[in-house]
DODREN-32902 format. One record per residue (C-alpha): residue number from 1; residue in one letter; x, y, z. Coordinates in Angstrom, 1 decimal. Example, Ala and Ser with C-alpha at 12.3 -4.5 7.8 and 13.67 -1.06 7.14 Angstrom:
2
+-----+------+--------+--------+--------+
! pos ! code !      x !      y !      z !
+-----+------+--------+--------+--------+
!   1 !    a !   12.3 !   -4.5 !    7.8 !
!   2 !    s !   13.7 !   -1.1 !    7.1 !
+-----+------+--------+--------+--------+
//
This chain:
63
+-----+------+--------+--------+--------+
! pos ! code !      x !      y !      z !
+-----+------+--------+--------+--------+
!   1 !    x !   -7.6 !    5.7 !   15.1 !
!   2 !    x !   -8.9 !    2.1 !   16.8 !
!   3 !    x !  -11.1 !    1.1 !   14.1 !
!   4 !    x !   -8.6 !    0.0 !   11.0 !
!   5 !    x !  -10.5 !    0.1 !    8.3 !
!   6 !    x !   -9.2 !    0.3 !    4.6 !
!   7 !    x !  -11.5 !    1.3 !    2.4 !
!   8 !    x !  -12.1 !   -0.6 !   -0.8 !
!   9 !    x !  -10.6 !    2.3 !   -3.0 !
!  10 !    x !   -7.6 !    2.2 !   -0.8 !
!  11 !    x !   -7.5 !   -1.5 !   -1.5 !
!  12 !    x !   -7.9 !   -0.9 !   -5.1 !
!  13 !    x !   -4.9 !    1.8 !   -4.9 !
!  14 !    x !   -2.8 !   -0.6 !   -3.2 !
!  15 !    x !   -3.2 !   -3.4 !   -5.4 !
!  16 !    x !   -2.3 !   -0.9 !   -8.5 !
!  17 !    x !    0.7 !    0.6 !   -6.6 !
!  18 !    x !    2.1 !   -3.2 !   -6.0 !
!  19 !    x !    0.8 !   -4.5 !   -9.5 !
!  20 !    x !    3.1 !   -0.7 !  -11.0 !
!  21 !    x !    5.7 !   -1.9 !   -8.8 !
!  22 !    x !    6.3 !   -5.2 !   -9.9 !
!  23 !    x !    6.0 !   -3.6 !  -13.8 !
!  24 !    x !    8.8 !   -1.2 !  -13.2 !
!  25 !    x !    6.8 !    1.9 !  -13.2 !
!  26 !    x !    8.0 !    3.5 !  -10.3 !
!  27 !    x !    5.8 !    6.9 !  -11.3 !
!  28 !    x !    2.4 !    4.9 !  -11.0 !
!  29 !    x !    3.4 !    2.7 !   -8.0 !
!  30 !    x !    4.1 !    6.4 !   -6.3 !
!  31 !    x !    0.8 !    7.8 !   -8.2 !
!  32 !    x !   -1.4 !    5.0 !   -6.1 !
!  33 !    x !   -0.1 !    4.9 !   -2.9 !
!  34 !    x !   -0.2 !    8.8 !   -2.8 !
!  35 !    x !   -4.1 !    8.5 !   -3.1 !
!  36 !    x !   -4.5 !    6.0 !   -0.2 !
!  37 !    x !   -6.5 !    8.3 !    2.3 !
!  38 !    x !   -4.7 !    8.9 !    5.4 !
!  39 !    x !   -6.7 !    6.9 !    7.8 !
!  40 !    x !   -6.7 !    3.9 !    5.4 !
!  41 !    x !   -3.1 !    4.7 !    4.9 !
!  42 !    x !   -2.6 !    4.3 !    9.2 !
!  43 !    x !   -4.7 !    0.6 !    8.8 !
!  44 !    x !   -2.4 !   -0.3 !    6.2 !
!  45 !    x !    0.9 !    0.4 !    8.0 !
!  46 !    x !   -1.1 !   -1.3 !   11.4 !
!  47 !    x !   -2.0 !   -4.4 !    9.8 !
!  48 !    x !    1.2 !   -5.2 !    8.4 !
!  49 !    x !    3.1 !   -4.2 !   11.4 !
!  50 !    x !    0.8 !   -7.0 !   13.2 !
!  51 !    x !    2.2 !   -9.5 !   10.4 !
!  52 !    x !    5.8 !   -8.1 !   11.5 !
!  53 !    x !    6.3 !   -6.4 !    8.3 !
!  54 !    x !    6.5 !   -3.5 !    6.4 !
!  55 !    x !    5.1 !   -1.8 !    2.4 !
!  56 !    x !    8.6 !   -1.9 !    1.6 !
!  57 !    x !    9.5 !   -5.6 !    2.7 !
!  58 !    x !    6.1 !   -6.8 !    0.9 !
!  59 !    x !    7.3 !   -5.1 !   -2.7 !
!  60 !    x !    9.4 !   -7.9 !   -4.9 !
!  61 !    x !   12.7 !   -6.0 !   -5.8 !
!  62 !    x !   11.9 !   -6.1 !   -9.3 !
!  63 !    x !   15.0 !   -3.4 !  -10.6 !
+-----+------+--------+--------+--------+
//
């Protein structure tokens, strides 16, 4: 894939599976990131591996 493009739902799922995270409910952090479409998914992981990062070093340790 060249193009990178995250959907608005995958945004959406994201910003739930962060906002679950930082609530302490592991289940529904796992529950949004599990429907990020694949190719959304890829764009995801890409963009933050341009900023050096990745999900796991963007989520607050919150346990």
């Amino acid at each position: 894939m060249t193009d990178h493009h995250i959907t608005l739902m995958a945004a959406g799922e994201l910003r739930d599976a962060v906002a679950a995270h930082r609530a302490g409910d592991t289940a529904a952090a796992i529950a949004a990131l599990m429907s990020i479409d694949p190719d959304s998914w890829a764009a995801i992981e890409h963009r933050l591996a341009t900023l050096g990062g990745t999900l796991a070093e963007l989520l607050p340790d919150t346990h």
